[in-house]
C-alpha positions in Angstrom: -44.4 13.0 -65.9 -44.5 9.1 -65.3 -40.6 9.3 -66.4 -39.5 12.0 -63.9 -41.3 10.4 -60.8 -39.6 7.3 -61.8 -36.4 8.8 -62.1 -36.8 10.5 -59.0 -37.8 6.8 -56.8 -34.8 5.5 -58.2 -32.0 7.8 -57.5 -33.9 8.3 -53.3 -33.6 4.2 -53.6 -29.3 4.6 -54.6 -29.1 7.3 -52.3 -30.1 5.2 -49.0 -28.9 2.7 -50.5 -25.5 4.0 -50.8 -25.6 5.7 -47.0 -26.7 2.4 -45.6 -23.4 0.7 -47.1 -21.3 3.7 -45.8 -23.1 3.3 -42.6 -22.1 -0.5 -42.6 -19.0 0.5 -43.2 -18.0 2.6 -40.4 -19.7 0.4 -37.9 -17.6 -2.1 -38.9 -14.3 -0.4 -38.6 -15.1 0.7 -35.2 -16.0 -2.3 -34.1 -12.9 -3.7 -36.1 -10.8 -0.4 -33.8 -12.6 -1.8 -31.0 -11.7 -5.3 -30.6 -8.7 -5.1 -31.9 -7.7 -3.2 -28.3 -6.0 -5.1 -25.5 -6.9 -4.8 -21.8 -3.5 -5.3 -19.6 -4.5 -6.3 -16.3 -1.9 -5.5 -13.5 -2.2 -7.4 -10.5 -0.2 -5.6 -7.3 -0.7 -7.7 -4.0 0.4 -8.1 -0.6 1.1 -5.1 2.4 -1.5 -3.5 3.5 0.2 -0.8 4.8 1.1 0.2 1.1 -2.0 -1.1 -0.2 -3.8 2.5 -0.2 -1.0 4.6 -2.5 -0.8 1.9 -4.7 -4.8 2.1 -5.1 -4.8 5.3 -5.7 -1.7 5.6 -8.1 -3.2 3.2 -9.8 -6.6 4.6 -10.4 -4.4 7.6 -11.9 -3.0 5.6 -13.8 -5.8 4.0 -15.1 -8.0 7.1 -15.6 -5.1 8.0 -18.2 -4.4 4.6 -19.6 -7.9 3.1 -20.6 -6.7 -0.2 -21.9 -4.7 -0.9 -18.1 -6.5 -2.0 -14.7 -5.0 -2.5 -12.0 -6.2 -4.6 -9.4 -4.8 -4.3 -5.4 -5.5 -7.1 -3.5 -4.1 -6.7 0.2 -3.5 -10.3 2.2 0.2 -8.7 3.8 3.8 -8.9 2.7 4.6 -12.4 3.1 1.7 -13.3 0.9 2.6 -10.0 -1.9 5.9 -11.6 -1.7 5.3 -15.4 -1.5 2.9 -14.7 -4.4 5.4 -12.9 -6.8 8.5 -15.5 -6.4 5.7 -17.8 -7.7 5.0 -15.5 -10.9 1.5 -15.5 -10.0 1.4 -12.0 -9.7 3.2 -8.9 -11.4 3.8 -7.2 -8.4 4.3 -8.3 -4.6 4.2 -5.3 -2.1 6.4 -5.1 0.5 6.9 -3.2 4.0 10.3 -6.0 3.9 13.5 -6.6 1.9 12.3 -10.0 0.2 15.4 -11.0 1.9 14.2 -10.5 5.2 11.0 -12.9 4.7 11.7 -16.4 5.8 12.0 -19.4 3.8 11.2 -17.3 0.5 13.5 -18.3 -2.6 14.1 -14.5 -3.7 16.4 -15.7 -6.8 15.3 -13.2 -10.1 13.4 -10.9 -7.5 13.7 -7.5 -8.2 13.2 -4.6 -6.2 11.0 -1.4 -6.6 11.5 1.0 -3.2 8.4 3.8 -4.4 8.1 5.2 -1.0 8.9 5.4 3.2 5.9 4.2 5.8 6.3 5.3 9.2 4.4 3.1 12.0 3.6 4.2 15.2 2.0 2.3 18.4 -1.7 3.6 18.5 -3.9 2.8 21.4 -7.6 3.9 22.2 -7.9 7.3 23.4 -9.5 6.0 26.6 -6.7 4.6 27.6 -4.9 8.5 28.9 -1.9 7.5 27.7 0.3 9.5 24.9 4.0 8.5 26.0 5.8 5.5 27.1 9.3 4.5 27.5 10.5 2.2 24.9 10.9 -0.3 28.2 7.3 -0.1 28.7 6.3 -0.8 25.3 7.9 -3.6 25.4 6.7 -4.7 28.9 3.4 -4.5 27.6 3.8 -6.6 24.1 5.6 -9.8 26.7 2.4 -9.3 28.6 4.0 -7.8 31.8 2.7 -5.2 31.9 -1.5 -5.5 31.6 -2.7 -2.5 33.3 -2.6 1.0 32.1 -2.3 2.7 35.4 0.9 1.2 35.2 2.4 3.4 32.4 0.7 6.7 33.9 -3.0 5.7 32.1 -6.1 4.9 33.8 -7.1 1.8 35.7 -7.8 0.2 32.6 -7.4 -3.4 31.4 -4.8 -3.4 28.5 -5.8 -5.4 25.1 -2.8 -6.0 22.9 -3.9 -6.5 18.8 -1.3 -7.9 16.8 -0.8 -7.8 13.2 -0.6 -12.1 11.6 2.8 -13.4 11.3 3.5 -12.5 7.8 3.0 -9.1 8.3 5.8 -6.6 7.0 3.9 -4.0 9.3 4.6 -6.9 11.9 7.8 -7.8 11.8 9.1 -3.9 11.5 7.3 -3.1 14.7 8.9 -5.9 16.5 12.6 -5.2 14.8 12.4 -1.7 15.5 9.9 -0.8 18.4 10.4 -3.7 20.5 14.2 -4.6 19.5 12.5 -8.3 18.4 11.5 -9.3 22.2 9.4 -12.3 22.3 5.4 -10.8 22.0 2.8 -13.1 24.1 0.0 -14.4 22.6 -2.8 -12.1 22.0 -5.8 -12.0 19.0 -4.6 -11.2 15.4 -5.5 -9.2 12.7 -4.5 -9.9 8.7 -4.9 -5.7 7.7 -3.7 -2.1 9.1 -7.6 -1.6 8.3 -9.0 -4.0 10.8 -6.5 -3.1 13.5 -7.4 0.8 13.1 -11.4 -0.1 13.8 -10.8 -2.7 16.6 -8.6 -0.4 18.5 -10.6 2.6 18.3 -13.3 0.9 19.3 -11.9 -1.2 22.4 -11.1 0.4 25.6 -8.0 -0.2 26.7 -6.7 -1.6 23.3 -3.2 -1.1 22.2 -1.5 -2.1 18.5 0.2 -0.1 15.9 -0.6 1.2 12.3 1.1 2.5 9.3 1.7 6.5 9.8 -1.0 6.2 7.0 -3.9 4.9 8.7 -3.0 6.8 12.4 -6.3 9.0 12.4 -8.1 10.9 14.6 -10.0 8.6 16.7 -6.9 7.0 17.9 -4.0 8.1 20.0 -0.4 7.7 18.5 2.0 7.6 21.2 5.2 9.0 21.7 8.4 6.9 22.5 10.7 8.1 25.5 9.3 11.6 24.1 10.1 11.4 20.4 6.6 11.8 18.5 5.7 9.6 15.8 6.6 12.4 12.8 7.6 12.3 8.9 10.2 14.7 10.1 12.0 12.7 13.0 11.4 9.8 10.7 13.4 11.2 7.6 16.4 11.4 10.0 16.0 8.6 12.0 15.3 9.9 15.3 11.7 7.4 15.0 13.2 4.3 14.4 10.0 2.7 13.5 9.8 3.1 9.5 10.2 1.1 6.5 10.8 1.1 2.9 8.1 0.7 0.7 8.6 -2.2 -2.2 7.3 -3.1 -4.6 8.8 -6.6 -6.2 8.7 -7.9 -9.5 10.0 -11.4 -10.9 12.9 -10.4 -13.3 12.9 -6.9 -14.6 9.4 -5.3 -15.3 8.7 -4.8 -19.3 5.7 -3.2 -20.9 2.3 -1.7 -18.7 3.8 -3.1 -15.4 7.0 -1.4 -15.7 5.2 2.0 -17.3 3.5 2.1 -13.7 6.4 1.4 -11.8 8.2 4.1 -13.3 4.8 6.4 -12.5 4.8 5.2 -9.1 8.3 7.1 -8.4 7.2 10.0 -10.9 6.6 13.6 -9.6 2.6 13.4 -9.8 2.8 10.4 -7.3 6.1 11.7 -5.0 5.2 14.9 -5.1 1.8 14.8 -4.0 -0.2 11.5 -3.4 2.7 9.9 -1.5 2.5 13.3 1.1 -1.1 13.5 1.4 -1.7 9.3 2.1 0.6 10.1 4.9 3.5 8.4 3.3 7.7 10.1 3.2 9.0 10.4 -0.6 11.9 9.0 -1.2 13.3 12.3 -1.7 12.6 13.1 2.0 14.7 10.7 3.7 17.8 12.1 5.0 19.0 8.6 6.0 19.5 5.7 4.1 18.9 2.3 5.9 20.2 -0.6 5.1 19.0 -4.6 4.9 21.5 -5.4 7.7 19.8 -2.1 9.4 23.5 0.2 8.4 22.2 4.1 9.1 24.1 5.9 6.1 23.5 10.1 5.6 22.4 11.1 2.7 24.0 14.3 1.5 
């Protein structure tokens, strides 16, 4: 009896023994699995106006890819852009050409065009305006025009909120809304964000927005009685649009390019691009140029 019990203790001692090696074991090839992973971090900065489709593509993206994040800082084109040329980003978005932005050396830049943003003059619903004249528009950006009676509102002191210089949002308003008239001096705002909560909160206040942040507490107004529309967009009838960029430094290669090529994929264009209030790509019925050349597109 003495020789069974023993026997017995000594093959319960092997067995744990054994199961705590091949315990051991396995821990240590996961945690081998598990540092042996590399995080790719993606950093996408610069226009605001862009800044909420690449967010959310890249959440997407992430939620599929767990060793990618993808950070997207805001700060406006000319910084996305000044930023990139420096290689101290992987991406720089853009509402601009990089040729367009002043004093920037563009040389090994590379474009990435991943959508169309319409912008639109918004002003606060008190005002009782919904259309101007292109002539009053810009009448009221020179400051000469400072009353809203004026242009068929109310008796209303107008408030103009511009967008900092450096803004792509910026300088296509005044390019295309105000045929680059010289604005007067009013308060500035670094984000589409900030300029959508000021406005809709001021009396009187007038600025403009990215199609994509134009909601309902605000008042988009119409231009010599063309609305602000992805439709007259796509053919040009709104002027006030943009290509969407987004700029590398040389030509993209590994995670970074991967999401580029997502951004322009069908699960972005087809839907996400649509419902943030962006135009696809695939939309446009008019190609437009650096130099501003209108082409059809068949």
């Amino acid at each position: 009896m003495k020789k069974v019990v023993t026997l017995g203790a000594l093959a319960v001692t092997m067995t744990v023994l054994l199961a705590g090696c091949g315990s051991s074991s396995a821990t240590s090839t996961k945690n081998t699995s598990s540092s042996s992973s590399k995080t790719t971090k993606i950093v996408a900065t610069g226009s605001t106006a862009l800044q909420p489709l690449v967010e959310q593509a890249g959440q997407a993206y992430q939620n599929e890819h767990a060793n990618v994040t993808i950070n997207v800082p805001g700060g406006g084109s000319g910084a996305g852009l000044s930023q990139v040329a420096k290689g101290s980003v992987n991406v720089g978005n853009s509402d601009l050409f990089a040729q367009e932005q002043k004093g920037l050396d563009t040389k090994g830049l590379v474009d990435h065009k991943v959508a169309v943003v319409g912008m639109a003059p918004v002003v606060n619903k008190d005002a009782g305006v919904s259309n101007i004249t292109k002539d009053q528009l810009v009448k009221i950006f020179e400051g000469k025009v400072t009353n809203w009676k004026d242009v068929g509102g109310k008796d209303e002191k107008i408030t103009v909120v511009n967008r900092a210089q450096g803004s792509g949002t910026r300088a296509t308003f005044e390019k295309w809304g105000l045929s680059n008239a010289k604005v007067a001096t009013s308060q500035e705002q670094d984000s589409n964000g900030t300029v959508q909560k000021i406005v809709s909160t001021t009396p009187g206040a007038i600025s403009y927005l990215a199609f994509s942040y134009v909601k309902s507490d605000l008042q988009a107004l119409s231009i010599d009685n063309v609305k602000p529309t992805e439709a007259n967009v796509a053919n040009n009838k709104w002027k006030i649009w943009a290509y969407e960029h987004m700029y590398t430094k040389g030509q993209p290669t590994g995670e970074v390019k991967n999401f580029l090529t997502y951004m322009t994929s069908k699960s972005v264009q087809g839907s996400l691009v649509e419902k943030l209030g962006y135009i696809p790509l695939t939309s446009m019925k008019v190609d437009r140029g650096q130099s501003g050349t209108i082409t059809t597109l068949k």
